[in-house]
mmJSON file of the N, C-alpha and C atoms, coordinates in Angstrom:
{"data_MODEL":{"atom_site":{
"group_PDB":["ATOM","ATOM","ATOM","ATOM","ATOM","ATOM","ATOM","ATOM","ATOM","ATOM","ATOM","ATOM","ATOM","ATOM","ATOM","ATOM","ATOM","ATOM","ATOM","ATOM","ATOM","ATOM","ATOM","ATOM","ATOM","ATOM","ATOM","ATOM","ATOM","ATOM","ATOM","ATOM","ATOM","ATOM","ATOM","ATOM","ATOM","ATOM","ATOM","ATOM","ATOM","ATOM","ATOM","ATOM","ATOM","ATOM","ATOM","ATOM","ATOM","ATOM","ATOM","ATOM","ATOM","ATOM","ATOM","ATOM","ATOM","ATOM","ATOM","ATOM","ATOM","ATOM","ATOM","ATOM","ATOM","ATOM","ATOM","ATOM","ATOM","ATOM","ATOM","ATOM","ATOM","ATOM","ATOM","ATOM","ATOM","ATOM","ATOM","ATOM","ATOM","ATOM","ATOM","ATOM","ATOM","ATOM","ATOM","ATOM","ATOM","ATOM","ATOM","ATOM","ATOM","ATOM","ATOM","ATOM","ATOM","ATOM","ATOM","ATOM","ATOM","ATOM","ATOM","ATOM","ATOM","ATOM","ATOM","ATOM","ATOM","ATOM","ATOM","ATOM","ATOM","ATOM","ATOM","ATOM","ATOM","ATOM","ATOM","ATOM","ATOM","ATOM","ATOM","ATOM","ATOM","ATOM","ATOM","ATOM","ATOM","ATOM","ATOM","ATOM","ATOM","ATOM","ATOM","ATOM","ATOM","ATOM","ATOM","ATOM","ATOM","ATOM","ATOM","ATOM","ATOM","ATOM","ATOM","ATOM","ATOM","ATOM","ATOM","ATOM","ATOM","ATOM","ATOM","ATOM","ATOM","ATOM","ATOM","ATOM","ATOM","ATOM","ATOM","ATOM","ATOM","ATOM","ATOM","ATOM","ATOM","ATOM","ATOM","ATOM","ATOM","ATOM","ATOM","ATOM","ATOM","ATOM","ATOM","ATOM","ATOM","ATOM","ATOM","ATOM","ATOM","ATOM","ATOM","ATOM","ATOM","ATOM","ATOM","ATOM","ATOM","ATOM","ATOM","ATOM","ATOM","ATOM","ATOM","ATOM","ATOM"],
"id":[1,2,3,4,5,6,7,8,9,10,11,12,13,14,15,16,17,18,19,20,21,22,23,24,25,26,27,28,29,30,31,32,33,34,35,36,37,38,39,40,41,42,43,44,45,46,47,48,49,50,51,52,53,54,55,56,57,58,59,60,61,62,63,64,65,66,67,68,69,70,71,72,73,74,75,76,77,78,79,80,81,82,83,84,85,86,87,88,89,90,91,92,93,94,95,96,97,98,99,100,101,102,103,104,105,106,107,108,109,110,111,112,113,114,115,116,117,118,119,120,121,122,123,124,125,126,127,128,129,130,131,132,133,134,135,136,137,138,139,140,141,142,143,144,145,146,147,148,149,150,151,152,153,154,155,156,157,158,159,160,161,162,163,164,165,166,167,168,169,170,171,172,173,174,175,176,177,178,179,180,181,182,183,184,185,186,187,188,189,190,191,192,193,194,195,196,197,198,199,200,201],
"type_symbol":["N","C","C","N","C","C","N","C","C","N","C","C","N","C","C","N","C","C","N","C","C","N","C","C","N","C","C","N","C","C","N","C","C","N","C","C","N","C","C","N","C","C","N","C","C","N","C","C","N","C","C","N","C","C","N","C","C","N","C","C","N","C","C","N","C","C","N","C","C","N","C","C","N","C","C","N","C","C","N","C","C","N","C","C","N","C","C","N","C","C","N","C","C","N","C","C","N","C","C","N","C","C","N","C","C","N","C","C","N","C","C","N","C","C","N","C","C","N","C","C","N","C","C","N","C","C","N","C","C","N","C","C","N","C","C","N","C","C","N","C","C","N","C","C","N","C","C","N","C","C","N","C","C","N","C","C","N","C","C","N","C","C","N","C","C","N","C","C","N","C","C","N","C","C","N","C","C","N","C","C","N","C","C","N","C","C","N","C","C","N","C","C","N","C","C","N","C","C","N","C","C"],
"label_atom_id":["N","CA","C","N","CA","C","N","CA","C","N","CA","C","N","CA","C","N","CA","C","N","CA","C","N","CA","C","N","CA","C","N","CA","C","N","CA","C","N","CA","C","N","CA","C","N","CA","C","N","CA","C","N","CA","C","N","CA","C","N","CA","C","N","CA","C","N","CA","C","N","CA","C","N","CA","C","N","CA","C","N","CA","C","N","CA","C","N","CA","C","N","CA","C","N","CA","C","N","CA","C","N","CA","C","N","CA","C","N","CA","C","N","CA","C","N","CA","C","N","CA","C","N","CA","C","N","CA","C","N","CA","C","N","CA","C","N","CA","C","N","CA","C","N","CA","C","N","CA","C","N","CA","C","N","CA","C","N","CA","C","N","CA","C","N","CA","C","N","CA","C","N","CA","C","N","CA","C","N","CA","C","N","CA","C","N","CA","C","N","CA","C","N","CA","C","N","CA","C","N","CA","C","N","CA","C","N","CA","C","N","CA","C","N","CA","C","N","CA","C","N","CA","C","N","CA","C","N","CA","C","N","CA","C"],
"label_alt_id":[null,null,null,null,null,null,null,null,null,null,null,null,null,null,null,null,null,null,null,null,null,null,null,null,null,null,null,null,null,null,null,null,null,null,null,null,null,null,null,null,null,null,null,null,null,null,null,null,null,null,null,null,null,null,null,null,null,null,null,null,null,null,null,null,null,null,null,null,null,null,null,null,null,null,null,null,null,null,null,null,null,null,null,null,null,null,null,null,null,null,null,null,null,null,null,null,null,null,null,null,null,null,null,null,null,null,null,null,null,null,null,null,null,null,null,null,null,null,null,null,null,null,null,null,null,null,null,null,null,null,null,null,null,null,null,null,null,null,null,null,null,null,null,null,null,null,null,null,null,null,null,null,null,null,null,null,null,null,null,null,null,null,null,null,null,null,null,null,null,null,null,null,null,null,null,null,null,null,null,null,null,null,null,null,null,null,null,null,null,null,null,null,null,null,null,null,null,null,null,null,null],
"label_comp_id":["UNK","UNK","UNK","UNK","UNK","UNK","UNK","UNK","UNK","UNK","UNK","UNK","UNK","UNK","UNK","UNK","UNK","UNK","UNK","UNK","UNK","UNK","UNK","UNK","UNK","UNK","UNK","UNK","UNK","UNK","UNK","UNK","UNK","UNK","UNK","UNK","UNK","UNK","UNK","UNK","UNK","UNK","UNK","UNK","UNK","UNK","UNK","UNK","UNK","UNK","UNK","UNK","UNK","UNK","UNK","UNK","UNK","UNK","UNK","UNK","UNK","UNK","UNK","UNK","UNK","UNK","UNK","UNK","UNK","UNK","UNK","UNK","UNK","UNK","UNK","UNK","UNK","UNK","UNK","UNK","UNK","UNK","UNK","UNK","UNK","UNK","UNK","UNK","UNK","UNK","UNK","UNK","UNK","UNK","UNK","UNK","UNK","UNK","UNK","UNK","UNK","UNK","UNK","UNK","UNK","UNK","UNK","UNK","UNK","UNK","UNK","UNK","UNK","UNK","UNK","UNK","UNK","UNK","UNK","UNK","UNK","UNK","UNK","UNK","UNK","UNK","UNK","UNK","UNK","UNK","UNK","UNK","UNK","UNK","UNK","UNK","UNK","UNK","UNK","UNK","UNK","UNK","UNK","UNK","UNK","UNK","UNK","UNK","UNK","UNK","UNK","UNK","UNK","UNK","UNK","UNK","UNK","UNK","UNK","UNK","UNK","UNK","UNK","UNK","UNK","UNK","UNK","UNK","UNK","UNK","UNK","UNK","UNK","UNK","UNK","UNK","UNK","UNK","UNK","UNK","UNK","UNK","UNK","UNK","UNK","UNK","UNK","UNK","UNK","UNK","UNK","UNK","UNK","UNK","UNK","UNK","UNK","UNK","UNK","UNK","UNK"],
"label_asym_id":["A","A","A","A","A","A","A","A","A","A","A","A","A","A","A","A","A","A","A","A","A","A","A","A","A","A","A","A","A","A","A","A","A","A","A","A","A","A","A","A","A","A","A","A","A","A","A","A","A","A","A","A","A","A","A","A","A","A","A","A","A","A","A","A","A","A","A","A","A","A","A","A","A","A","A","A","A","A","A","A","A","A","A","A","A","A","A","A","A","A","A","A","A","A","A","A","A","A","A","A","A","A","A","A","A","A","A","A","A","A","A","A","A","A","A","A","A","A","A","A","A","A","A","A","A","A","A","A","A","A","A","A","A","A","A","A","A","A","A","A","A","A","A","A","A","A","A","A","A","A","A","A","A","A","A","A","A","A","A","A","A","A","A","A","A","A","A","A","A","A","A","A","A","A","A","A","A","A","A","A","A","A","A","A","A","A","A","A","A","A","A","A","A","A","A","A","A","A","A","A","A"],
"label_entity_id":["1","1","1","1","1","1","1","1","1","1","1","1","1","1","1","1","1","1","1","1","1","1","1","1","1","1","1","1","1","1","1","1","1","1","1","1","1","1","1","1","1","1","1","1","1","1","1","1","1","1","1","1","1","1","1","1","1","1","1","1","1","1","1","1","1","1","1","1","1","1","1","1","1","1","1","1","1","1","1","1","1","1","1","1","1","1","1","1","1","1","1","1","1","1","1","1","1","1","1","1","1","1","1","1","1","1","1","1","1","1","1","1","1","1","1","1","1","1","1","1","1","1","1","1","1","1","1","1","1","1","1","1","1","1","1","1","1","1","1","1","1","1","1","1","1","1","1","1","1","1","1","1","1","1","1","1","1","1","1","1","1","1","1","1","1","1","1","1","1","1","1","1","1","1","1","1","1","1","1","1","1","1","1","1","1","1","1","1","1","1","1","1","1","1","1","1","1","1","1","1","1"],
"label_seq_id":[1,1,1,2,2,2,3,3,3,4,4,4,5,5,5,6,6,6,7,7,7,8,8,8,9,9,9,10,10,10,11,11,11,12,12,12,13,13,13,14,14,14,15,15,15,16,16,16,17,17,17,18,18,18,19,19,19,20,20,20,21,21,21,22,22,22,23,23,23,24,24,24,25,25,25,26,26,26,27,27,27,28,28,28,29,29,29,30,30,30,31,31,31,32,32,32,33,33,33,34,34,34,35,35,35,36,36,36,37,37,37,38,38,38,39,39,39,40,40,40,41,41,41,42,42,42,43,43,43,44,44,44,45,45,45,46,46,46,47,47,47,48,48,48,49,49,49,50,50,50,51,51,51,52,52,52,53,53,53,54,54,54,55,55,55,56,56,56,57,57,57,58,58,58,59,59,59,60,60,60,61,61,61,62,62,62,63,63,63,64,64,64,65,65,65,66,66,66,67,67,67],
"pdbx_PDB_ins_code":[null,null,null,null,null,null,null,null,null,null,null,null,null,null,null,null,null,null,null,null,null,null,null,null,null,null,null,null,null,null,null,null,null,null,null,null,null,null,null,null,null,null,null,null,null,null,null,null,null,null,null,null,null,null,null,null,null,null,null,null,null,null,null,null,null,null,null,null,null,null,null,null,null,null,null,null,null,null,null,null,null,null,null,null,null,null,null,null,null,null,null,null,null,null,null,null,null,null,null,null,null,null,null,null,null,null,null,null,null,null,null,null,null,null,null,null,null,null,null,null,null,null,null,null,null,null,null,null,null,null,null,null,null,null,null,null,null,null,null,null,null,null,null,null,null,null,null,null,null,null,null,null,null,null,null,null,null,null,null,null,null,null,null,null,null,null,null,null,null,null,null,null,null,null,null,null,null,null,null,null,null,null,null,null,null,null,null,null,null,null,null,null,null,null,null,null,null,null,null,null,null],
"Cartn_x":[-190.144,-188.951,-188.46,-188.313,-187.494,-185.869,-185.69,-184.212,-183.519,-184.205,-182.947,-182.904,-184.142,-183.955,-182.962,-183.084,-182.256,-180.757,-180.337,-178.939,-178.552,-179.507,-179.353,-179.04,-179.816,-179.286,-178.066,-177.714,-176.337,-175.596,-175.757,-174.401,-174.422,-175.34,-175.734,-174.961,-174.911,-174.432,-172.767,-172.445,-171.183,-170.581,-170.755,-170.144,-169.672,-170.126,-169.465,-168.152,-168.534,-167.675,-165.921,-166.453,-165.593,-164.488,-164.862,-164.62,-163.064,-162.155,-160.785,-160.335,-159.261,-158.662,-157.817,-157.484,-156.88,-154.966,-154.401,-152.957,-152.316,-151.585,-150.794,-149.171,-148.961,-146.934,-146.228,-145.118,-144.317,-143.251,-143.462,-143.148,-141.445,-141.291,-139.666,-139.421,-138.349,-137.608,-136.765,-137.572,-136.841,-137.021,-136.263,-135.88,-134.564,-134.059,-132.943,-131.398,-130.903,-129.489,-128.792,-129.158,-128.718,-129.55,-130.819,-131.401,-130.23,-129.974,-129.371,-128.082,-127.358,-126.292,-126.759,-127.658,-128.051,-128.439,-128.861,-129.363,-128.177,-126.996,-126.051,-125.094,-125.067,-124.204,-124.486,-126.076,-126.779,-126.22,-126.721,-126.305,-124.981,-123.921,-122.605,-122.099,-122.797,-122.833,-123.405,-124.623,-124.945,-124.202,-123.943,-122.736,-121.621,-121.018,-119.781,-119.696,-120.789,-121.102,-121.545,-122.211,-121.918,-120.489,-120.105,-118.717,-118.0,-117.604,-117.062,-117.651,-118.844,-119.165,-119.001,-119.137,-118.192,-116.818,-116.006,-114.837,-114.184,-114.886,-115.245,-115.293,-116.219,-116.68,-115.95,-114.804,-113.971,-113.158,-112.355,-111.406,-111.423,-112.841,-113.285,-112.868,-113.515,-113.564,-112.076,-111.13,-109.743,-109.005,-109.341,-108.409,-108.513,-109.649,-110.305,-110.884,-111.774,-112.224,-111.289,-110.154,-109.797,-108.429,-108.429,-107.449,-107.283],
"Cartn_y":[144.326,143.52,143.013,141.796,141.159,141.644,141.411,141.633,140.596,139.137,138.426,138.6,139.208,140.025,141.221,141.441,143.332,142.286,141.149,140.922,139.901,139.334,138.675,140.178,141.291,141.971,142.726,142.818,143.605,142.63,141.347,140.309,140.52,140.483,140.658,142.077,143.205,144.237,144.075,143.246,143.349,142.782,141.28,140.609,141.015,141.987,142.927,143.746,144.359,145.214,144.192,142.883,141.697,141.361,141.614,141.11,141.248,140.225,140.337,141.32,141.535,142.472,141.601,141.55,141.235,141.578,140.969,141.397,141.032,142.235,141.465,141.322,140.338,140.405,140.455,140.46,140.894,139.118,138.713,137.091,137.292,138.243,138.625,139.647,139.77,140.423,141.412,142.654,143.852,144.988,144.852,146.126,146.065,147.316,148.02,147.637,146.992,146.432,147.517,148.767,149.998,149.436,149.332,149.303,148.611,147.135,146.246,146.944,147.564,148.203,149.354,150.175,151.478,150.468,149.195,148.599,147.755,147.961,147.307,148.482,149.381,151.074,151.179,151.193,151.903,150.948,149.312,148.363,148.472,148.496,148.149,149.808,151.296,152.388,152.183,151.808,151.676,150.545,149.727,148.653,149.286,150.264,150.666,151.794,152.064,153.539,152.941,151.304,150.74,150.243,149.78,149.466,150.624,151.389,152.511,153.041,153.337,153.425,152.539,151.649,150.385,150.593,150.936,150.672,152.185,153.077,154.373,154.188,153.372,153.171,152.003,151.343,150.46,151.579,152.332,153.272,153.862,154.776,155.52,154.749,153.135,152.381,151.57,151.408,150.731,152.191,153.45,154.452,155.291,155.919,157.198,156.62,155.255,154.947,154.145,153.505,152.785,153.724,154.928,155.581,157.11],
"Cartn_z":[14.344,14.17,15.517,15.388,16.661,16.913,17.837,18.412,17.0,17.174,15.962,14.885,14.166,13.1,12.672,13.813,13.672,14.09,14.915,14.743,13.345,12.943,11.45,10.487,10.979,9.393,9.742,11.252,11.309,10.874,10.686,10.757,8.863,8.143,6.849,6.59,7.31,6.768,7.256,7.853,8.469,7.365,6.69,5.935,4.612,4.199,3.317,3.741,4.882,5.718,5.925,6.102,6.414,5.434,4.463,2.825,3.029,2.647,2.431,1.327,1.28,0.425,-0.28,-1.776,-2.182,-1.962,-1.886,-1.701,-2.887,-3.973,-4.641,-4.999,-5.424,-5.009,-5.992,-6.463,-7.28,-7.42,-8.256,-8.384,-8.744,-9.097,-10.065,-8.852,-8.293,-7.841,-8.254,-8.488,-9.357,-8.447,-7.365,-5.87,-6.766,-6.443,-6.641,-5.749,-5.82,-5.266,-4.435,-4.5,-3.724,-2.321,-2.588,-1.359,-0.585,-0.73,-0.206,0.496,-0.295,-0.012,1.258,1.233,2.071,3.627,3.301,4.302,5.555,4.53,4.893,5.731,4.616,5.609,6.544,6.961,8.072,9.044,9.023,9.864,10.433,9.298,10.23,10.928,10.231,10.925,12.405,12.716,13.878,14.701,13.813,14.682,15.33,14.139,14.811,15.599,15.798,16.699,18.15,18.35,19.525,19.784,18.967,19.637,19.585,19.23,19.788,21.152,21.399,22.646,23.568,23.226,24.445,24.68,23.86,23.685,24.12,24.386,24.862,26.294,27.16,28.508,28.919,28.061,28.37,29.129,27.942,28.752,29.572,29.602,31.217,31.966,31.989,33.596,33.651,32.773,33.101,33.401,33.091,33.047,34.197,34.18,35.113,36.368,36.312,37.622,38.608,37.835,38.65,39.051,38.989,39.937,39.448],
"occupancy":[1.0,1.0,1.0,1.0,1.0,1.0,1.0,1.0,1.0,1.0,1.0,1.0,1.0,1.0,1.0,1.0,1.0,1.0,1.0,1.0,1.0,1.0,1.0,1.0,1.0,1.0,1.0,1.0,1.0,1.0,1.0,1.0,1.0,1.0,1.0,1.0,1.0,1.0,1.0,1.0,1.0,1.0,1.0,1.0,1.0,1.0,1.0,1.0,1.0,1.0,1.0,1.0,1.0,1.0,1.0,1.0,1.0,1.0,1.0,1.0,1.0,1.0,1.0,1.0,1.0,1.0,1.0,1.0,1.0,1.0,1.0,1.0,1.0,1.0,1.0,1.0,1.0,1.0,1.0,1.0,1.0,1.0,1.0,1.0,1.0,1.0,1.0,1.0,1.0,1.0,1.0,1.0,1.0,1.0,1.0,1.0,1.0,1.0,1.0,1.0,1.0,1.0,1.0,1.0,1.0,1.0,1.0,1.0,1.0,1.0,1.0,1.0,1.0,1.0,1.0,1.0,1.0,1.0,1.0,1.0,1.0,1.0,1.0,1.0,1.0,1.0,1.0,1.0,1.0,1.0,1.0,1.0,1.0,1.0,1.0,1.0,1.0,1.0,1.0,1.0,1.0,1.0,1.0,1.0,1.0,1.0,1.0,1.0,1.0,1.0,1.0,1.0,1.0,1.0,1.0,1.0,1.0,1.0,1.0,1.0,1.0,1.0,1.0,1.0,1.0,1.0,1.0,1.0,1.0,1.0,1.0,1.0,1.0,1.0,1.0,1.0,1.0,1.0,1.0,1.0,1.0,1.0,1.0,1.0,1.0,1.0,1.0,1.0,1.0,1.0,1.0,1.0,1.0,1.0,1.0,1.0,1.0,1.0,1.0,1.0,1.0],
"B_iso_or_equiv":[0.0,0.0,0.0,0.0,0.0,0.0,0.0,0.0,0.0,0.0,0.0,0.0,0.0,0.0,0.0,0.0,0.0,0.0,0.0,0.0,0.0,0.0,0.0,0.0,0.0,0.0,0.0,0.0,0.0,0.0,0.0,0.0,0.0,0.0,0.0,0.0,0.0,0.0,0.0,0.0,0.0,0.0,0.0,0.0,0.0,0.0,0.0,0.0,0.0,0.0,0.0,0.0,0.0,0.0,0.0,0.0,0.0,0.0,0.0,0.0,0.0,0.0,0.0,0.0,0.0,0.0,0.0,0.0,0.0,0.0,0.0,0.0,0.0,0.0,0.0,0.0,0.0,0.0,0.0,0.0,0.0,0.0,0.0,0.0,0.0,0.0,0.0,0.0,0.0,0.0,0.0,0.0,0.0,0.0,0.0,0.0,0.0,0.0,0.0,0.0,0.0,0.0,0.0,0.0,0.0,0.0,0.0,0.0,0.0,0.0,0.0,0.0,0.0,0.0,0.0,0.0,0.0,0.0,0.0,0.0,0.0,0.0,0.0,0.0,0.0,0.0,0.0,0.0,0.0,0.0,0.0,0.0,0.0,0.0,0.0,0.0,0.0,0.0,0.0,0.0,0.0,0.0,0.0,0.0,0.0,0.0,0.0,0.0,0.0,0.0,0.0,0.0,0.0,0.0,0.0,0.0,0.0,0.0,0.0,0.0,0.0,0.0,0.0,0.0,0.0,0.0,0.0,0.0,0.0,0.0,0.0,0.0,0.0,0.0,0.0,0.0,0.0,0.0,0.0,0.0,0.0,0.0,0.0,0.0,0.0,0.0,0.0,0.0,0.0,0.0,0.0,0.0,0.0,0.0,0.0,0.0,0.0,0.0,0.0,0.0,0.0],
"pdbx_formal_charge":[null,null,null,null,null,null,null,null,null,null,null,null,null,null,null,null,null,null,null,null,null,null,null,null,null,null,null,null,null,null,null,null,null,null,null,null,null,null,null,null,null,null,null,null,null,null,null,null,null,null,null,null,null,null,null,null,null,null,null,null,null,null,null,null,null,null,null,null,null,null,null,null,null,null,null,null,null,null,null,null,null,null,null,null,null,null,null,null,null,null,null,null,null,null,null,null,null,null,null,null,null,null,null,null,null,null,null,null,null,null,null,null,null,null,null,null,null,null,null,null,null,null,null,null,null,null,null,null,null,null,null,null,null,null,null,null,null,null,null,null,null,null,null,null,null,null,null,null,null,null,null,null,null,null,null,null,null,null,null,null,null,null,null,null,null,null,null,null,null,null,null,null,null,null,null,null,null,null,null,null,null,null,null,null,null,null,null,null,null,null,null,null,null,null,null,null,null,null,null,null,null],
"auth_seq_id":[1,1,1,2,2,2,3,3,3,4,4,4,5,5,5,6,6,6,7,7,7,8,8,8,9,9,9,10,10,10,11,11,11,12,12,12,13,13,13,14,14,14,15,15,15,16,16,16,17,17,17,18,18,18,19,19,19,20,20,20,21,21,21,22,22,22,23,23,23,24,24,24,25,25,25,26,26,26,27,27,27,28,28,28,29,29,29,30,30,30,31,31,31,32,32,32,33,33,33,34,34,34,35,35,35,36,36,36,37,37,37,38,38,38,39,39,39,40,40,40,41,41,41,42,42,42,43,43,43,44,44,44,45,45,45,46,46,46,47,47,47,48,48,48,49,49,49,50,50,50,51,51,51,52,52,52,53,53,53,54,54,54,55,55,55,56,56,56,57,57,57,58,58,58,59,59,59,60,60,60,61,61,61,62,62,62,63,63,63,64,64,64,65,65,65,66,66,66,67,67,67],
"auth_comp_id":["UNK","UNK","UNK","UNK","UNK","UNK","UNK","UNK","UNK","UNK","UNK","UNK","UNK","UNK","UNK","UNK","UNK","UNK","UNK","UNK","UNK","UNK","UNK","UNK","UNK","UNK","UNK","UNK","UNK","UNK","UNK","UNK","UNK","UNK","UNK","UNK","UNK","UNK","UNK","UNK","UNK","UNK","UNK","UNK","UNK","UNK","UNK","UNK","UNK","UNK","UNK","UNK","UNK","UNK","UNK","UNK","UNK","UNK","UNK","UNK","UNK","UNK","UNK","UNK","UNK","UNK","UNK","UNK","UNK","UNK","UNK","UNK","UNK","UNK","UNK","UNK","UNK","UNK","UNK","UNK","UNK","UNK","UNK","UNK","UNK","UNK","UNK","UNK","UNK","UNK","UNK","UNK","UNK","UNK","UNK","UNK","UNK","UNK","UNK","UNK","UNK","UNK","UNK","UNK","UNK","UNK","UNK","UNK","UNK","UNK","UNK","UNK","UNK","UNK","UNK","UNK","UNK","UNK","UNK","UNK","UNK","UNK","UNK","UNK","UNK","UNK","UNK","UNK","UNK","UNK","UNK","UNK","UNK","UNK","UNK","UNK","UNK","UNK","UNK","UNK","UNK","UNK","UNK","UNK","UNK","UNK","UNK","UNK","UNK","UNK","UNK","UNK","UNK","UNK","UNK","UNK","UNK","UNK","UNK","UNK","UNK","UNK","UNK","UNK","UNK","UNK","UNK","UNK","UNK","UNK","UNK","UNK","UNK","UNK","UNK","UNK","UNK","UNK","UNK","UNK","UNK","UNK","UNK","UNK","UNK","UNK","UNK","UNK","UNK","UNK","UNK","UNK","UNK","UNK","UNK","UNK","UNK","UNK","UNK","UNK","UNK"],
"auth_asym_id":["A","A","A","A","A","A","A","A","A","A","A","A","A","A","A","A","A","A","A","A","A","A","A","A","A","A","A","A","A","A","A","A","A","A","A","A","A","A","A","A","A","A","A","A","A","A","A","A","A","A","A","A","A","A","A","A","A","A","A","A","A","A","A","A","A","A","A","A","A","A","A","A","A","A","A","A","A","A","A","A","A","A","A","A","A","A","A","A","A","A","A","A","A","A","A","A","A","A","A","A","A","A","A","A","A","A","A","A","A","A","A","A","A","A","A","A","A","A","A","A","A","A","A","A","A","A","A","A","A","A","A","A","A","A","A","A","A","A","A","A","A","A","A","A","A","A","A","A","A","A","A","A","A","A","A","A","A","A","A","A","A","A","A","A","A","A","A","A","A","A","A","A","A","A","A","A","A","A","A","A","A","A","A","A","A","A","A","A","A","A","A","A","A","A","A","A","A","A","A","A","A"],
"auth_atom_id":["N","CA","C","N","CA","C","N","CA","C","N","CA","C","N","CA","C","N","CA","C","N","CA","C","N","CA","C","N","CA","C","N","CA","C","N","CA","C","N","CA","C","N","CA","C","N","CA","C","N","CA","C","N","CA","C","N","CA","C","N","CA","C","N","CA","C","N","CA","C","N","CA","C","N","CA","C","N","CA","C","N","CA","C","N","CA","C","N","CA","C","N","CA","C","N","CA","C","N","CA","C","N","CA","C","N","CA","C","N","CA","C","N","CA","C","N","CA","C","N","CA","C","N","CA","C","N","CA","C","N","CA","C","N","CA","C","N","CA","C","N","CA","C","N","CA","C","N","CA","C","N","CA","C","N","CA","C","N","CA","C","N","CA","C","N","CA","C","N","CA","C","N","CA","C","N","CA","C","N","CA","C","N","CA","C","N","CA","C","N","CA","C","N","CA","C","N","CA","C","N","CA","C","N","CA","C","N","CA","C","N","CA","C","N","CA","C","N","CA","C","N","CA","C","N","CA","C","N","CA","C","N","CA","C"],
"pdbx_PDB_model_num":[1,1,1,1,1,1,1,1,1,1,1,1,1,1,1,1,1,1,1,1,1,1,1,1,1,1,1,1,1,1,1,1,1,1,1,1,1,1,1,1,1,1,1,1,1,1,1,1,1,1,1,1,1,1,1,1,1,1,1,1,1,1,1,1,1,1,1,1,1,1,1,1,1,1,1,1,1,1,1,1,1,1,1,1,1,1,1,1,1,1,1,1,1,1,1,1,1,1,1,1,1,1,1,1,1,1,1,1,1,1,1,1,1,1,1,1,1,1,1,1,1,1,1,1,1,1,1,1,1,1,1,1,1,1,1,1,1,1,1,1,1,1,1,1,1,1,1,1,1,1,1,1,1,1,1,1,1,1,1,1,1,1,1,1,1,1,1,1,1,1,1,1,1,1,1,1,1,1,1,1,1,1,1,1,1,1,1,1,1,1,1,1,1,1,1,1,1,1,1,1,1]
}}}
């Protein structure tokens, strides 16, 4: 066997290996409205846990550093 033989049949054994996967989707939208809500808690929780920490390192630096 030649060298281009032996790379014709790796490319032959690869193209299987290659093969797409089907993906399939859900056309109707039937997620649970909680999600939406849990997605929303977390968000404005972590929102307000930065601004409190700002608003935290506001006071240190108008209160404690400047005298």
């Amino acid at each position: 066997m030649s060298k281009l033989d032996l790379t014709e049949q790796h490319a032959r054994e690869r193209v299987g290996f290659a093969a797409r996967v089907p993906i399939s989707t859900s056309r109707d939208d039937t997620r649970d409205p909680a999600d939406h809500r849990m997605l929303y808690v977390l968000g404005f929780g972590i929102a307000g846990a930065i601004v409190t920490n700002a608003l935290v390192f506001i006071y240190f630096a108008a209160v404690y550093a400047s005298g």
